[in-house]
Residue, then its C-alpha position, 0 to 999 in steps of 0.5 A: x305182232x312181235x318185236x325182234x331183235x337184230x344184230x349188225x355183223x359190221x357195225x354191231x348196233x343191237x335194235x329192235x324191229x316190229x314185224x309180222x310173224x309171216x314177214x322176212x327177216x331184214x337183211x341189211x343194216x338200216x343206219x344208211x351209213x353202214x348198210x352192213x349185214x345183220x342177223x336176228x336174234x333169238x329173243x327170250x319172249x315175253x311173260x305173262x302180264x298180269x294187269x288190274x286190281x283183284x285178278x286173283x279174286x276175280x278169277x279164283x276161288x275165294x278162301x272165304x267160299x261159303x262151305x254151306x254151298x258146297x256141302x249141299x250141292x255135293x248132297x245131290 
């Protein structure tokens, strides 16, 4: 589920709410003081997490790839 950003047109208190794609935008504040109408915003999204040790030896090919194993299974 995403995490959108919001906008307060009366208070101008920034938050953030964590809804369902399929879920409506929320209309009002929610400090019950202000109860002011409220916009979202368009985000710039998230990158691309990259987590653990060796992400890049586990799933590329290494430099140090045996070329005896590619020479002979090109000769085939």
């Amino acid at each position: 589920m995403p995490t959108y950003d919001y906008v307060c047109n009366k208070c101008g208190k920034e938050f953030e709410l964590f809804q369902k794609m399929s879920d409506e935008p929320i209309k009002v504040c929610p400090d019950a003081k202000c109860m002011g109408p409220v916009k979202r915003l368009i985000g710039e999204g998230s990158g691309i997490i990259f987590k653990g040790a060796g992400f890049y030896e586990n799933d590329y090919k290494k430099k140090s790839y045996p070329k005896s194993t590619e020479t002979s299974s090109s000769k085939k």
